[in-house]
C-alpha positions as CSV (number, residue, x, y, z in Angstrom):
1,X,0.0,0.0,0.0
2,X,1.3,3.3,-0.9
3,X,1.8,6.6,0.3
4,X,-1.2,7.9,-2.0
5,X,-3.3,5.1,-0.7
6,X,-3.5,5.2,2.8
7,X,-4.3,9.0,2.4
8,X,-7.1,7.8,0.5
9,X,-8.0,5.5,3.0
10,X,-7.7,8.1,5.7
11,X,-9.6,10.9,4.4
12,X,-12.5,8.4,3.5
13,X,-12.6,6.6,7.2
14,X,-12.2,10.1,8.7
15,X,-15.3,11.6,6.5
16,X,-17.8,8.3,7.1
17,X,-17.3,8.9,10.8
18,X,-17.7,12.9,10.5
19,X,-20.8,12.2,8.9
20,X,-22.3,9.4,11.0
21,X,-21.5,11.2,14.7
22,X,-21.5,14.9,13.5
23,X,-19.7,16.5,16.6
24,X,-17.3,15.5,19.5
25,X,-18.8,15.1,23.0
26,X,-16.6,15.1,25.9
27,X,-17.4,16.0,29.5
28,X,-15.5,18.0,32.4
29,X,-16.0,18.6,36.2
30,X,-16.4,22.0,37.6
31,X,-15.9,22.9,41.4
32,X,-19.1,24.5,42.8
33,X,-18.4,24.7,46.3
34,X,-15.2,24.2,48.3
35,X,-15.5,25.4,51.9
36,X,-12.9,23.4,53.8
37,X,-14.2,20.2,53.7
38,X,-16.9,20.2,52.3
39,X,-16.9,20.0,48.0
40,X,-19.0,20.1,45.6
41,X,-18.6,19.1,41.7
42,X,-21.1,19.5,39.0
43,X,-20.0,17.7,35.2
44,X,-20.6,19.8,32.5
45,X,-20.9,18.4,29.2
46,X,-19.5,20.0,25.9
47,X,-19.7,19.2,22.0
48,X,-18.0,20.4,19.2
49,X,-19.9,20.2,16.1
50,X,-18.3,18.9,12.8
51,X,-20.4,20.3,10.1
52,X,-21.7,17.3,7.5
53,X,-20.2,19.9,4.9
54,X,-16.4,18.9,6.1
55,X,-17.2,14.9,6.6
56,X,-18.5,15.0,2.9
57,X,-15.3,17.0,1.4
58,X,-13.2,14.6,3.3
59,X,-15.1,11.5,2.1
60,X,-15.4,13.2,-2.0
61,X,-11.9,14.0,-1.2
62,X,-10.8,10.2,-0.4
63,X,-12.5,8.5,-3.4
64,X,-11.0,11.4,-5.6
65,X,-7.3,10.7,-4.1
66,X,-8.1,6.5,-4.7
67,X,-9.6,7.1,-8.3
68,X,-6.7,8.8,-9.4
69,X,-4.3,6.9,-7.9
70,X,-5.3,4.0,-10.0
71,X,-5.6,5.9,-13.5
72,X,-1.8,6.4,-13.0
73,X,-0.5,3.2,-11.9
């Protein structure tokens, strides 16, 4: 497998994924209260869209990188 590819390969796994979650969740603890002892966390949650735009430039990106990787070999 070549350089050309496993960028092919890449960009196409990388778009199917963008497109099937559409966004990054992850989560994070905040301190409420901390008197002494006594503490108090509350988990906030956070996403970061991926618009479907880029997961479908990615995957039209990685068939067009595979396609013409085989009309030149």
């Amino acid at each position: 497998m070549n350089g050309r590819t496993l960028l092919a390969v890449i960009l196409v796994v990388i778009g199917a994924i963008a497109l099937a979650y559409q966004g990054i969740t992850y989560t994070t603890q905040k301190k409420v209260v901390d008197i002494g002892p006594i503490q108090a966390t509350k988990q906030e949650h956070h996403t970061i869209p991926l618009p479907p735009v880029l997961g479908a430039i990615a995957l039209i990106a990685g068939i067009a990188v595979l396609v013409t990787g085989r009309k030149g070999a």
